[in-house]
C-alpha positions in Angstrom: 84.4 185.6 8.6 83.3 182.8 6.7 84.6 184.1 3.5 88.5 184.6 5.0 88.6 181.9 7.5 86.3 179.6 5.3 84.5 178.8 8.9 88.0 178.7 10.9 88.5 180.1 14.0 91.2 183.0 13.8 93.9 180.7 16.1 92.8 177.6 14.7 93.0 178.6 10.8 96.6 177.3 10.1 95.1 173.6 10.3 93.1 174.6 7.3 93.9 173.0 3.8 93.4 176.8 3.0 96.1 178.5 5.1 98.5 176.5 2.8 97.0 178.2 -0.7 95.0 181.8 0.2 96.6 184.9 0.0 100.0 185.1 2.1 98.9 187.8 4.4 95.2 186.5 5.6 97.0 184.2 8.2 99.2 186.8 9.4 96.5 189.5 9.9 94.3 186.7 11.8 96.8 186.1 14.0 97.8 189.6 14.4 93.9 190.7 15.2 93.6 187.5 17.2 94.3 190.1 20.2 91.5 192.9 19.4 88.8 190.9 20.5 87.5 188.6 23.2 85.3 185.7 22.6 84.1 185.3 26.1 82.1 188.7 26.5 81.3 191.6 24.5 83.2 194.4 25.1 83.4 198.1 23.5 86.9 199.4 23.0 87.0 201.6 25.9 88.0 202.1 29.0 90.6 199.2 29.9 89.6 197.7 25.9 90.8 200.9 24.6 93.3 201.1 21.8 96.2 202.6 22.2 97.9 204.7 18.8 100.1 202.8 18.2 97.0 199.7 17.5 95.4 202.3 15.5 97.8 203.1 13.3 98.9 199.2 13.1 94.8 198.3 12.2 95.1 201.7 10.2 98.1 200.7 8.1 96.3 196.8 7.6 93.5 198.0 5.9 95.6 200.4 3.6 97.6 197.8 2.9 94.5 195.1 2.2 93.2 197.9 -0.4 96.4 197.8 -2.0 97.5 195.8 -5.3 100.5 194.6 -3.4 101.8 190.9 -2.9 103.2 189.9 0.8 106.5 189.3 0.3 107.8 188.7 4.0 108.8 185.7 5.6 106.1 183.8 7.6 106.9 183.4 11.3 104.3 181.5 13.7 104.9 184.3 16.6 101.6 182.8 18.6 103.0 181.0 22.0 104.1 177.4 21.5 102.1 176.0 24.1 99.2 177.2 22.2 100.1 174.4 19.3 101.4 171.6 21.1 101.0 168.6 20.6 100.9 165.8 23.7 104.1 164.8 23.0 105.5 168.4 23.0 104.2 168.8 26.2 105.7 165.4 27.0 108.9 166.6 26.3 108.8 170.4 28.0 107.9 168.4 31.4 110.3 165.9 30.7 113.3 168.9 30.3 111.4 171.0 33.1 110.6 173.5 30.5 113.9 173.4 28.2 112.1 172.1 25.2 109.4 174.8 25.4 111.9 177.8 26.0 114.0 176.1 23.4 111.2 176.5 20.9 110.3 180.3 21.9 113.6 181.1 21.7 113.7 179.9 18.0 110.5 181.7 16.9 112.0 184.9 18.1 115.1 184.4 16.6 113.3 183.7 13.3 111.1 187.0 14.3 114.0 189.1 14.4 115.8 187.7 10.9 112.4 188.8 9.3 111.9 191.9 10.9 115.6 192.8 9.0 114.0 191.4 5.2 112.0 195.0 5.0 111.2 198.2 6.7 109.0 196.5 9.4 108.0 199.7 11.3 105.7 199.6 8.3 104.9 196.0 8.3 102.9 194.4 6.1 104.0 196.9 3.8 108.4 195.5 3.0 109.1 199.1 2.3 108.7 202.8 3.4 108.5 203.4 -0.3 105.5 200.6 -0.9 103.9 202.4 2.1 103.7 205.7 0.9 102.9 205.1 -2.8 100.0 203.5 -1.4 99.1 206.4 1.1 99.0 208.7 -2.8 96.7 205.7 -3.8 94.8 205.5 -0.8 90.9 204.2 -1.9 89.6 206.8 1.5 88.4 209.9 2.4 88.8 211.0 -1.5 87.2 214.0 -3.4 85.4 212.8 -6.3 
């Protein structure tokens, strides 16, 4: 983790000098995997932890893409909850509205989330296209005859 996060913790990692200059898609992976783990206990992904498809083909369809030559080329949206990043005066000012501020904020990211979800194909996010995603499925570095 060291080596990607440089010693950052997944949901902590945008405060780092080097979220501002590494490779466009190691924030948005973090946060994405932020999810697939618990830092509390150990767990196995079974039972309740299990994975459903769709996660495996999403985790499936990161690492393809990581093992690919291509650049990120989509937007970055913050899509973690607000209250997560708040400062005291934000929270200041959601009590001060009753909650306005807060659900004003929200509202934006997701606003934001759906303008980049119409840049690419993002049914095959990270990849921006169907195309990009199935030249590298031809290229794909696993499960190869040698």
């Amino acid at each position: 983790m060291d080596d990607v996060t440089y010693g950052w913790l997944p949901e902590q990692y945008y405060r780092s000098k080097e979220s501002k200059s590494d490779d466009k898609i190691i924030r948005p992976i973090l946060e994405f995997s932020w999810c697939l783990y618990n830092d509390t206990y150990n767990h196995k992904l079974k039972g309740k932890h299990e994975l459903t498809e769709g996660q495996i083909k999403d985790i499936a369809r990161l690492i393809l893409f990581l093992h690919s030559d291509q650049e990120y080329n989509w937007n970055y949206v913050d899509m973690t909850n607000p209250i997560i990043r708040f400062s005291f005066n934000d929270l200041l000012k959601s009590i001060i509205t009753f909650g306005q501020y807060y659900r004003n904020i929200k509202m934006s990211r997701e606003q934001q989330f759906e303008l980049m979800k119409k840049e690419g194909d993002f049914e095959y996010w990270p990849f921006k296209t169907k195309a990009d995603y199935e030249r590298q499925l031809k290229n794909q570095p696993f499960l190869l005859e040698k």
